[in-house]
PyMOL Python script that loads the backbone (N, CA, C, O; Angstrom):
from pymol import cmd

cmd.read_pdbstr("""\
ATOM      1  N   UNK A   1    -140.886  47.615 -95.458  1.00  0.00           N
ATOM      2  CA  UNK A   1    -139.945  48.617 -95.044  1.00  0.00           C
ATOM      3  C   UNK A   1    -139.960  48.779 -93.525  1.00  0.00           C
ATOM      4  O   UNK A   1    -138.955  49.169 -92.931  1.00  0.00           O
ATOM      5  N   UNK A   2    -141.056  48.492 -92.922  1.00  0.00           N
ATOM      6  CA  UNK A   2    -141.269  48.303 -91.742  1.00  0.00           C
ATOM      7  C   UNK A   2    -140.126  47.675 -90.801  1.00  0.00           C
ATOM      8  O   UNK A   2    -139.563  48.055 -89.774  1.00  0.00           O
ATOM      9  N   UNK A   3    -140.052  46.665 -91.530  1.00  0.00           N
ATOM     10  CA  UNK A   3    -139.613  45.667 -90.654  1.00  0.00           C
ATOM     11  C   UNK A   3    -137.822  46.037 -90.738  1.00  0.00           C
ATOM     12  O   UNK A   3    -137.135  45.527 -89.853  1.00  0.00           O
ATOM     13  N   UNK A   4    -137.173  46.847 -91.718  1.00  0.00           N
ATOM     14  CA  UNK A   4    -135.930  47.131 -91.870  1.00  0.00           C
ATOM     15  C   UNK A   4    -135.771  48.040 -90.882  1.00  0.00           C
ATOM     16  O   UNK A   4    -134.763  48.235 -90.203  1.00  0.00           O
ATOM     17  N   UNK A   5    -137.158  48.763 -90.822  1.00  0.00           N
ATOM     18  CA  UNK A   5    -136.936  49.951 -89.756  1.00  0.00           C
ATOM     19  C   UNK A   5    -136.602  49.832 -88.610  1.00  0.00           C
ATOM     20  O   UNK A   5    -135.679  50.471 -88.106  1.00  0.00           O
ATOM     21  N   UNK A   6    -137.269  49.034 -88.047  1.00  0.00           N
ATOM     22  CA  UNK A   6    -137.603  47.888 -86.822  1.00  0.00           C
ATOM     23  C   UNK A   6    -135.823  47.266 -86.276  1.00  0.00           C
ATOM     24  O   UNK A   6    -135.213  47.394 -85.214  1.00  0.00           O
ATOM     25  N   UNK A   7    -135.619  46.875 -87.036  1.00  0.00           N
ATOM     26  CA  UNK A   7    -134.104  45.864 -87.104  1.00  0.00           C
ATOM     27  C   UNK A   7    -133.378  46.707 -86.777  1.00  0.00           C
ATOM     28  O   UNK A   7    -132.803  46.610 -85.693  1.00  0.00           O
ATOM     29  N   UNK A   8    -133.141  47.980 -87.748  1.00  0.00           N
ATOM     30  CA  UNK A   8    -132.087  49.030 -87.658  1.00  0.00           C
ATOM     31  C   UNK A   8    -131.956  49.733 -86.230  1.00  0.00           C
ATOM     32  O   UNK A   8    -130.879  49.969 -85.682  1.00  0.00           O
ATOM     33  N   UNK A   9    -133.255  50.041 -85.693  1.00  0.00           N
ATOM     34  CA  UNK A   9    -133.085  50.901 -84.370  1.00  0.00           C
ATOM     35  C   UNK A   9    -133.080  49.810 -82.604  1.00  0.00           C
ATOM     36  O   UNK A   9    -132.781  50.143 -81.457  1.00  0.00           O
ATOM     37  N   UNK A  10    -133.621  48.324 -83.269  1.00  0.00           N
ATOM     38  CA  UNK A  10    -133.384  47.848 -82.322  1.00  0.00           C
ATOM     39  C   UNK A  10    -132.185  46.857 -82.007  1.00  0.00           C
ATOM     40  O   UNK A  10    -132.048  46.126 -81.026  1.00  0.00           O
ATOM     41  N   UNK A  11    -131.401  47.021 -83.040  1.00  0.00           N
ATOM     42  CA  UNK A  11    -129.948  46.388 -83.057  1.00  0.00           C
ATOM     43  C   UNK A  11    -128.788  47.051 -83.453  1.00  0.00           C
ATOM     44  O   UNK A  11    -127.620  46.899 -83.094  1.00  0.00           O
ATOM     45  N   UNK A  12    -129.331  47.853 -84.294  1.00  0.00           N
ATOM     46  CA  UNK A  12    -128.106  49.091 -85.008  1.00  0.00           C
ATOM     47  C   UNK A  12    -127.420  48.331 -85.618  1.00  0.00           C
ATOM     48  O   UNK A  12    -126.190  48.323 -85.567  1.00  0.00           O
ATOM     49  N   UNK A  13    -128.084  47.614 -86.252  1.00  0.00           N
ATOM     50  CA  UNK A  13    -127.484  46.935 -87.788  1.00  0.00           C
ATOM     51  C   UNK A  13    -127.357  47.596 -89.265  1.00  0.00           C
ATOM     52  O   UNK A  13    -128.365  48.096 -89.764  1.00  0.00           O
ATOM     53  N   UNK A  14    -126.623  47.599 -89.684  1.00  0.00           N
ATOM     54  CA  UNK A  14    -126.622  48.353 -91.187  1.00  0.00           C
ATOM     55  C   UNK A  14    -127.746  46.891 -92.150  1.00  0.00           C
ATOM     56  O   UNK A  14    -127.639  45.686 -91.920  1.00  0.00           O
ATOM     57  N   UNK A  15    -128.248  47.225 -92.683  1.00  0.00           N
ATOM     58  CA  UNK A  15    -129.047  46.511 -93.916  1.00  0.00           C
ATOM     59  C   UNK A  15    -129.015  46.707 -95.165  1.00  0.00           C
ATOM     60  O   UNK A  15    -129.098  47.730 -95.845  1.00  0.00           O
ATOM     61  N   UNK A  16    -128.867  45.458 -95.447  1.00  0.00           N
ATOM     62  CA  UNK A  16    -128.447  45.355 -97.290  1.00  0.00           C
ATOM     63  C   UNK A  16    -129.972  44.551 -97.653  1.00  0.00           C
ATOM     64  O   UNK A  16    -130.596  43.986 -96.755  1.00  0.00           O
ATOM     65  N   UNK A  17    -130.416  44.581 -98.932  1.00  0.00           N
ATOM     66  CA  UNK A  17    -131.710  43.692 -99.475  1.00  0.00           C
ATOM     67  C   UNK A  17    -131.386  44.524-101.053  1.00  0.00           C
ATOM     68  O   UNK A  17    -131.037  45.693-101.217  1.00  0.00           O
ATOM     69  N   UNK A  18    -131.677  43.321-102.222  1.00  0.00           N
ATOM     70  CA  UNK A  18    -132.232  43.035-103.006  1.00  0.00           C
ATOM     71  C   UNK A  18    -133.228  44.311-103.766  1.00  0.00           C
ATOM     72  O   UNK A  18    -134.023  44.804-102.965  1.00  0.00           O
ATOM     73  N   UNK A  19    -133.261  44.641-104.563  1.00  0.00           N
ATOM     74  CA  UNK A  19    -134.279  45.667-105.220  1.00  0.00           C
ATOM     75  C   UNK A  19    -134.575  44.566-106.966  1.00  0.00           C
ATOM     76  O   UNK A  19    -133.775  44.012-107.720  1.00  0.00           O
ATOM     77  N   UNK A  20    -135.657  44.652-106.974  1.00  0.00           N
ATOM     78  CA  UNK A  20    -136.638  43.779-107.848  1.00  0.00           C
ATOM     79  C   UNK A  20    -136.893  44.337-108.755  1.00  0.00           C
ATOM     80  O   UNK A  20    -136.759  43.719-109.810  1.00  0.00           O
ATOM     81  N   UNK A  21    -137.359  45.694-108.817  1.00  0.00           N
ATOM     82  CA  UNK A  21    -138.335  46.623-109.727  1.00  0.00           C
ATOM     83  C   UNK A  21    -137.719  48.197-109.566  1.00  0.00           C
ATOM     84  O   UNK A  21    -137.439  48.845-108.558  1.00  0.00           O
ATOM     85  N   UNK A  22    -137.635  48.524-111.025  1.00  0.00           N
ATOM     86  CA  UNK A  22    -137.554  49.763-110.705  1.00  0.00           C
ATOM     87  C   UNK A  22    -138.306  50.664-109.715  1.00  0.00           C
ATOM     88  O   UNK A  22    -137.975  51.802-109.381  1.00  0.00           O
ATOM     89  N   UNK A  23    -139.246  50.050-109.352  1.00  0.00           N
ATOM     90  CA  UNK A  23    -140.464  51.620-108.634  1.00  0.00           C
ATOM     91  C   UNK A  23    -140.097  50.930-107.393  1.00  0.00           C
ATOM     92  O   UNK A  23    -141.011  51.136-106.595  1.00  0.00           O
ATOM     93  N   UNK A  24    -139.289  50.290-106.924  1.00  0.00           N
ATOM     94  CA  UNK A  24    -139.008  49.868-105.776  1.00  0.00           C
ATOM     95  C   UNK A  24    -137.722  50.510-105.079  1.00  0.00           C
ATOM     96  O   UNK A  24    -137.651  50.587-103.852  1.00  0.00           O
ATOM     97  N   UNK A  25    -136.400  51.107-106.183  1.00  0.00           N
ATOM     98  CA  UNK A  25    -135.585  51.978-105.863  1.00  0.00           C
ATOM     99  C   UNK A  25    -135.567  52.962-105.020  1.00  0.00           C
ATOM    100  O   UNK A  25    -134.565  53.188-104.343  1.00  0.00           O
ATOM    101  N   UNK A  26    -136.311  53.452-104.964  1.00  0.00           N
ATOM    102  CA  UNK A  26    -135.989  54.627-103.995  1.00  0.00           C
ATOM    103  C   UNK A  26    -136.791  54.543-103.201  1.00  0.00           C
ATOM    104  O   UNK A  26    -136.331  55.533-102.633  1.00  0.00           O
ATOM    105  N   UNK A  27    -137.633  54.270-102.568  1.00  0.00           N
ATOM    106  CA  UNK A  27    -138.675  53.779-101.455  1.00  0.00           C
ATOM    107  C   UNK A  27    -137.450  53.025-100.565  1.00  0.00           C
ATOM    108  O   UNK A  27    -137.263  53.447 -99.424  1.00  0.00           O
ATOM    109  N   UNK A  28    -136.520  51.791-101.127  1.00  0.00           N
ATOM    110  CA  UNK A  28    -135.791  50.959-100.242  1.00  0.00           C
ATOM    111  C   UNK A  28    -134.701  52.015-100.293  1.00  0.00           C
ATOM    112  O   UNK A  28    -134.331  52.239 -99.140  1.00  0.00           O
ATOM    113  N   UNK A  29    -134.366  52.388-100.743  1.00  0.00           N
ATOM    114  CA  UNK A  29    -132.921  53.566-100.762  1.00  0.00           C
ATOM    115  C   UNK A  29    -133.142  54.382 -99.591  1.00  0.00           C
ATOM    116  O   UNK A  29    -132.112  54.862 -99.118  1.00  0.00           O
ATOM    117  N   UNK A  30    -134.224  54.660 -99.003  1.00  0.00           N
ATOM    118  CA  UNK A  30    -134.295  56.025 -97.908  1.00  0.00           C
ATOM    119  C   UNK A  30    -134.273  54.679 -96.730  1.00  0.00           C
ATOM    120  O   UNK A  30    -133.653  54.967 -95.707  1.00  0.00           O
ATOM    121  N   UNK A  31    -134.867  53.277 -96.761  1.00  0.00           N
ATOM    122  CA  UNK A  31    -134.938  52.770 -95.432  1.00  0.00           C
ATOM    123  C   UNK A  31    -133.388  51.820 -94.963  1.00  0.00           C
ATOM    124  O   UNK A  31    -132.930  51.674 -93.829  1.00  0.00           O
ATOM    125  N   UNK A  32    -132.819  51.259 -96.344  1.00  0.00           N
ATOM    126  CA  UNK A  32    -131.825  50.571 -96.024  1.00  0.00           C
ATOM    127  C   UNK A  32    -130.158  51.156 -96.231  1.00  0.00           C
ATOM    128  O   UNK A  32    -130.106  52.382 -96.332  1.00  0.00           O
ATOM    129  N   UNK A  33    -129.141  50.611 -96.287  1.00  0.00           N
ATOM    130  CA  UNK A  33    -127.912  51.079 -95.767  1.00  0.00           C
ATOM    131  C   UNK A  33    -127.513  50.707 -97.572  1.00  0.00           C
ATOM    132  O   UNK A  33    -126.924  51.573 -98.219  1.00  0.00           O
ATOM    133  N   UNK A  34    -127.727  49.973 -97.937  1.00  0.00           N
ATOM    134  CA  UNK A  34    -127.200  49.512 -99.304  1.00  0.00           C
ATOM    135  C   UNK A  34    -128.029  48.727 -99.935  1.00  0.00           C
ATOM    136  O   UNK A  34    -128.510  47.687 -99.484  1.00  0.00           O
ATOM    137  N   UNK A  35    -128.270  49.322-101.262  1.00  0.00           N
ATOM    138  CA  UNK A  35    -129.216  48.624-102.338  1.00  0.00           C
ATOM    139  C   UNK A  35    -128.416  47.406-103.485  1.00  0.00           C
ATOM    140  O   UNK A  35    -127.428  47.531-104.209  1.00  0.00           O
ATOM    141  N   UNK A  36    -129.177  46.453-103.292  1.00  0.00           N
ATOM    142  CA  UNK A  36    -128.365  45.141-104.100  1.00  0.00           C
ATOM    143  C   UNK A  36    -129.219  45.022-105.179  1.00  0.00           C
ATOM    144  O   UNK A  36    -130.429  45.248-105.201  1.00  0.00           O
ATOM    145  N   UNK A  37    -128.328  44.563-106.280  1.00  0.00           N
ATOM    146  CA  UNK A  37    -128.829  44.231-107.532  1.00  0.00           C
ATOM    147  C   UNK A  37    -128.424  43.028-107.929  1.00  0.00           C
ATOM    148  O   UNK A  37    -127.304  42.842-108.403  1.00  0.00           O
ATOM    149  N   UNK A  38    -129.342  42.062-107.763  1.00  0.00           N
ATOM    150  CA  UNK A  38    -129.446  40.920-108.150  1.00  0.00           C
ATOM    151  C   UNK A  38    -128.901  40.063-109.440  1.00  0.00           C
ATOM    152  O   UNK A  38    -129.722  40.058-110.358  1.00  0.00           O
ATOM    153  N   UNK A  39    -127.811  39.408-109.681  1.00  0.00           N
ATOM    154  CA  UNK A  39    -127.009  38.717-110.777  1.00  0.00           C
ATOM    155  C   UNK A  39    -128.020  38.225-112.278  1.00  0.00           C
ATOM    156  O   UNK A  39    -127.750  38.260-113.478  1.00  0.00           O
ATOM    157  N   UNK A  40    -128.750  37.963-111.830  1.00  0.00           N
ATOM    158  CA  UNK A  40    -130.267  37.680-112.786  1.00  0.00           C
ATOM    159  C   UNK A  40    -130.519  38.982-113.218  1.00  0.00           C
ATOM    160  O   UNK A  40    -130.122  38.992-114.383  1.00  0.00           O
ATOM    161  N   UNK A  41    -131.012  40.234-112.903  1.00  0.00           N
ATOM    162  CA  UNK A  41    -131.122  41.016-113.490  1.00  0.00           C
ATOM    163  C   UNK A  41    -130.167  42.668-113.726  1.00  0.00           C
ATOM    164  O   UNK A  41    -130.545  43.835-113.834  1.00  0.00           O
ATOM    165  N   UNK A  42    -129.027  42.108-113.728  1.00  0.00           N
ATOM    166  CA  UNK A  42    -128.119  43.215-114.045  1.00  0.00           C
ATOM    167  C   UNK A  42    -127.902  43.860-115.240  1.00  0.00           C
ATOM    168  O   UNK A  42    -127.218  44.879-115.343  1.00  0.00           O
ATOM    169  N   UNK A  43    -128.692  43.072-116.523  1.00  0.00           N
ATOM    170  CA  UNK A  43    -129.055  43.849-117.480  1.00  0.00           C
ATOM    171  C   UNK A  43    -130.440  44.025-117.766  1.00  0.00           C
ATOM    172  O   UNK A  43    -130.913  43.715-118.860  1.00  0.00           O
ATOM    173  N   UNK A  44    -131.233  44.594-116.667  1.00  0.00           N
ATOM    174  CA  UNK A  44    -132.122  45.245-116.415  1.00  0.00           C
ATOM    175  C   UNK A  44    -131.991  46.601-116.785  1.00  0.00           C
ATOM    176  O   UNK A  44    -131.266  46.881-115.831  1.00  0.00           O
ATOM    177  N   UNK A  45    -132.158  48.268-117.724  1.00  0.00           N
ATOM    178  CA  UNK A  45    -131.543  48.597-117.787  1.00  0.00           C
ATOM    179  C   UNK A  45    -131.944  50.113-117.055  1.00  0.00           C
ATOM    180  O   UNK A  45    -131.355  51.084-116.579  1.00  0.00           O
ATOM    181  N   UNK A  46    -133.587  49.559-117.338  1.00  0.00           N
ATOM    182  CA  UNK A  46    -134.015  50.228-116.453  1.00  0.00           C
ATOM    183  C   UNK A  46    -134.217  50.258-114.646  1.00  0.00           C
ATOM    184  O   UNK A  46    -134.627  51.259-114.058  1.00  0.00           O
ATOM    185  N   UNK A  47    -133.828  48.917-113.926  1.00  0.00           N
ATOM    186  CA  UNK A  47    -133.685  48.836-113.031  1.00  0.00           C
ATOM    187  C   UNK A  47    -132.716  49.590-112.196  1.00  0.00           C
ATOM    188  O   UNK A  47    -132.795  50.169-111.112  1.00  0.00           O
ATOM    189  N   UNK A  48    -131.502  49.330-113.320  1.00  0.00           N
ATOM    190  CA  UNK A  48    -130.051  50.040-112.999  1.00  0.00           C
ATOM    191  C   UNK A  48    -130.193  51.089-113.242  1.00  0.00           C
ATOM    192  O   UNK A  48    -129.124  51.568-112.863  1.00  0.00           O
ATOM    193  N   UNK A  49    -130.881  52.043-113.704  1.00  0.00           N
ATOM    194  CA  UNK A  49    -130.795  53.651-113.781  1.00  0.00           C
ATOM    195  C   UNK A  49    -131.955  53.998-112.339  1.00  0.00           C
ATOM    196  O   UNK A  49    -131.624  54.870-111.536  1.00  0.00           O
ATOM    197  N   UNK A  50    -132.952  53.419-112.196  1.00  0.00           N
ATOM    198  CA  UNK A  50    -133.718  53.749-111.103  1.00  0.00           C
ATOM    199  C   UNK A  50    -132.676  53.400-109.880  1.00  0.00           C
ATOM    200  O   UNK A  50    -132.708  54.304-109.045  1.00  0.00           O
ATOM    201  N   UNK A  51    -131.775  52.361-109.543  1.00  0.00           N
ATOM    202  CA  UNK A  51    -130.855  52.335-108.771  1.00  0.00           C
ATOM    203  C   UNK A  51    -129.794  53.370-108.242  1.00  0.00           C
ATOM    204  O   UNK A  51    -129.335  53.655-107.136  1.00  0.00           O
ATOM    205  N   UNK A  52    -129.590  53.861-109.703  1.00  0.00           N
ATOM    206  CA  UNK A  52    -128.226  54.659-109.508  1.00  0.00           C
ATOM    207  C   UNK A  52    -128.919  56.031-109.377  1.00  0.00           C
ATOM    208  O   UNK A  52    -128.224  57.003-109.078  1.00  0.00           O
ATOM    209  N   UNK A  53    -129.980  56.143-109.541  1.00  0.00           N
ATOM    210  CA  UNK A  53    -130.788  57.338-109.396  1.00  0.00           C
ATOM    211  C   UNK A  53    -130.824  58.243-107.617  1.00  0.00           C
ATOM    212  O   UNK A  53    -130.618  59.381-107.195  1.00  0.00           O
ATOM    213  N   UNK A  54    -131.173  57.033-107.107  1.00  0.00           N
ATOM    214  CA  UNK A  54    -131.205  56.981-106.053  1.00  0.00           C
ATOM    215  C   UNK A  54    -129.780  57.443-104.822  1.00  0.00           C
ATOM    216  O   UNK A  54    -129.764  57.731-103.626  1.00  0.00           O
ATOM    217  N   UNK A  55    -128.794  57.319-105.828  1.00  0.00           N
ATOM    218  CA  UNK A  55    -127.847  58.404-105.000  1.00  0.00           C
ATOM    219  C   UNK A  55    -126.898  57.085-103.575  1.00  0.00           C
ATOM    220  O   UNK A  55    -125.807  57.246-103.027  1.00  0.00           O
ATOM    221  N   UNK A  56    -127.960  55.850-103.408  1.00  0.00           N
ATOM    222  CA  UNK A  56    -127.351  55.005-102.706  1.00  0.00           C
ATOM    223  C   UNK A  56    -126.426  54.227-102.980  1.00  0.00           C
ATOM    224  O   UNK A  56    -125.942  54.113-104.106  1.00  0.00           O
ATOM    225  N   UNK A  57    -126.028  53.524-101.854  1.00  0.00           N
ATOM    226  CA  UNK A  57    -124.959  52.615-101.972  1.00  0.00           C
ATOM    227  C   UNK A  57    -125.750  51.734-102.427  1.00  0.00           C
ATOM    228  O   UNK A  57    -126.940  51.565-102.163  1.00  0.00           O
ATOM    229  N   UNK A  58    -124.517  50.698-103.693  1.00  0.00           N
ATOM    230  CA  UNK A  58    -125.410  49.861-104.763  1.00  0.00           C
ATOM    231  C   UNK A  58    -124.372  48.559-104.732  1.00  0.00           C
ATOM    232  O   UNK A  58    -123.278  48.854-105.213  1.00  0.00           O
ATOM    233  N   UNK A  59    -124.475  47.197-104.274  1.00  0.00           N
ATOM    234  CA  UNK A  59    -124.048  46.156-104.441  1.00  0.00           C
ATOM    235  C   UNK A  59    -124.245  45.647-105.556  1.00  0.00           C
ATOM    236  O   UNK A  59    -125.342  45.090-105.618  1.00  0.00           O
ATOM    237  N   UNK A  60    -123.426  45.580-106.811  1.00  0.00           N
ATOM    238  CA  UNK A  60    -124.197  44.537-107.522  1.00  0.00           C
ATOM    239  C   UNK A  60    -123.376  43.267-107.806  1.00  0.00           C
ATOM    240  O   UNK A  60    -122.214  43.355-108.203  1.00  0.00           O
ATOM    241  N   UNK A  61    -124.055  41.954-107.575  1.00  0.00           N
ATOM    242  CA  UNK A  61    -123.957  40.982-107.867  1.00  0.00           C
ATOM    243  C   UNK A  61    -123.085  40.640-108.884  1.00  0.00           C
ATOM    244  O   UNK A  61    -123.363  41.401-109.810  1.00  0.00           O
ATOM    245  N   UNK A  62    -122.178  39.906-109.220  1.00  0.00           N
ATOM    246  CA  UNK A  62    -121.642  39.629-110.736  1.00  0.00           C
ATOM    247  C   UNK A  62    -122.500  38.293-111.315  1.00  0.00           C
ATOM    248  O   UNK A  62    -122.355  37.124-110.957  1.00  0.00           O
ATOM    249  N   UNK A  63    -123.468  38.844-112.352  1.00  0.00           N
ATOM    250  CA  UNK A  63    -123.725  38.130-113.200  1.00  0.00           C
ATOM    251  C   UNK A  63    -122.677  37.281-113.894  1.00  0.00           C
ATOM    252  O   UNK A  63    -121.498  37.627-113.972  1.00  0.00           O
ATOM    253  N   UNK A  64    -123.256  35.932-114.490  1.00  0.00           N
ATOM    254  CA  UNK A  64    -122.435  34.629-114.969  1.00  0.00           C
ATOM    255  C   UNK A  64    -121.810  35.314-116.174  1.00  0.00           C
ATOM    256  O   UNK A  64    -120.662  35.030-116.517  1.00  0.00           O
ATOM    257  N   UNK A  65    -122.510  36.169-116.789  1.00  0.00           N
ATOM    258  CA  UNK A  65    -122.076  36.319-118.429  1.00  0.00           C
ATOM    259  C   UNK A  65    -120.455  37.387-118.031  1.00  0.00           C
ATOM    260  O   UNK A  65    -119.961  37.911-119.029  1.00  0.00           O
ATOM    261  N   UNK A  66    -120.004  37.554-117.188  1.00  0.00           N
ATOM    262  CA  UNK A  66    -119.304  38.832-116.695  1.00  0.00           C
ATOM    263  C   UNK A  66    -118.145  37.823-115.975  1.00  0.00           C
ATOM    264  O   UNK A  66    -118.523  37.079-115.070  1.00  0.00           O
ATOM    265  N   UNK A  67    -116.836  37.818-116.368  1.00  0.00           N
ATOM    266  CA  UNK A  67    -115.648  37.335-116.106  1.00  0.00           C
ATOM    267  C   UNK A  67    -115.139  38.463-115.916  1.00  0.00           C
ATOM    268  O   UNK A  67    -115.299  39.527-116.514  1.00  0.00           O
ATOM    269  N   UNK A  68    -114.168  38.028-114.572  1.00  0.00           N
ATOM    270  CA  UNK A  68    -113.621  39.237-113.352  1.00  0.00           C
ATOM    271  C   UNK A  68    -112.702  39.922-114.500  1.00  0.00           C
ATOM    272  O   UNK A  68    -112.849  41.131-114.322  1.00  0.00           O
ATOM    273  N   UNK A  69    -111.724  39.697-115.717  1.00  0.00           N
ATOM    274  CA  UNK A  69    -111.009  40.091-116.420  1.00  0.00           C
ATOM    275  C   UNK A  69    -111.872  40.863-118.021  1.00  0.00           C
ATOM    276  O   UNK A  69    -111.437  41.602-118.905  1.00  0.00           O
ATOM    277  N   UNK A  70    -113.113  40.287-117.794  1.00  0.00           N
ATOM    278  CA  UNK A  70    -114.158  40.692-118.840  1.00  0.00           C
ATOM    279  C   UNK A  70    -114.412  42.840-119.258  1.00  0.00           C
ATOM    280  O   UNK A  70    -115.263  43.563-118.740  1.00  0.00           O
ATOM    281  N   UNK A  71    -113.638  43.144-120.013  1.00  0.00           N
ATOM    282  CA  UNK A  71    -113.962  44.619-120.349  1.00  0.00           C
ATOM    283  C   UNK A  71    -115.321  44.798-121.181  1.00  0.00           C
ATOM    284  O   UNK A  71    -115.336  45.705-122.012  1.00  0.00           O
ATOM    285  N   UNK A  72    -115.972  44.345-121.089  1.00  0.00           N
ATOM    286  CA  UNK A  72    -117.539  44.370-121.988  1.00  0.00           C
ATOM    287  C   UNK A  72    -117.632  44.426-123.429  1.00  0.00           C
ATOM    288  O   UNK A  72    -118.476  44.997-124.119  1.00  0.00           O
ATOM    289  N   UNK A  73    -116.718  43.801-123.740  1.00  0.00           N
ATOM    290  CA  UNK A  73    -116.135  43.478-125.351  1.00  0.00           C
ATOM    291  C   UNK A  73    -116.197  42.288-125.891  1.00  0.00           C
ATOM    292  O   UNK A  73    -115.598  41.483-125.177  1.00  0.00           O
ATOM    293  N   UNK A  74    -116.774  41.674-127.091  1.00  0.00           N
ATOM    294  CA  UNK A  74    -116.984  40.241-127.148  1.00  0.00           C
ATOM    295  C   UNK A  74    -115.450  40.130-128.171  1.00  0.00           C
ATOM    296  O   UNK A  74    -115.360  40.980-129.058  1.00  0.00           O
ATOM    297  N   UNK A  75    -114.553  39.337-128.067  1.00  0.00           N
ATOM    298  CA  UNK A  75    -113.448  39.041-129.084  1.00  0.00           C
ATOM    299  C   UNK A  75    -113.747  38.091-129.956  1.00  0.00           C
ATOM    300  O   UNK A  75    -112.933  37.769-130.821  1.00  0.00           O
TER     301      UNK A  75
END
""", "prot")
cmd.dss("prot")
cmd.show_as("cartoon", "prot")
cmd.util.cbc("prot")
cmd.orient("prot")
């Protein structure tokens, strides 16, 4: 987290990164600009509630199983 800190005040860059683990949500939510959720684990389900918990901005990835026209319905 250090090092996001570091980046942010000596360039005034906004920062996006990856969140892995739920217990990792909100620790990266207070240091970075936007929390990403990784295409591999978007049916994580607990990842995604510790994410959205967090109140941050949330990128998520489109997983393969998920077509842009896809309503979450199997026909």
């Amino acid at each position: 987290m250090k090092i996001f800190q570091e980046l942010k005040q000596a360039f005034g860059v906004k920062i996006i990164t990856d969140v892995h683990e739920a217990s990792q949500a909100q620790p990266v939510s207070e240091v970075v600009d936007v929390i990403q959720l990784p295409a591999f684990l978007a049916r994580q389900t607990d990842l995604v509630e510790a994410m959205a918990k967090t109140g941050a901005v949330i990128n998520v990835k489109k997983p393969q199983f998920v077509s842009p026209g896809s309503d979450g319905q199997h026909r």
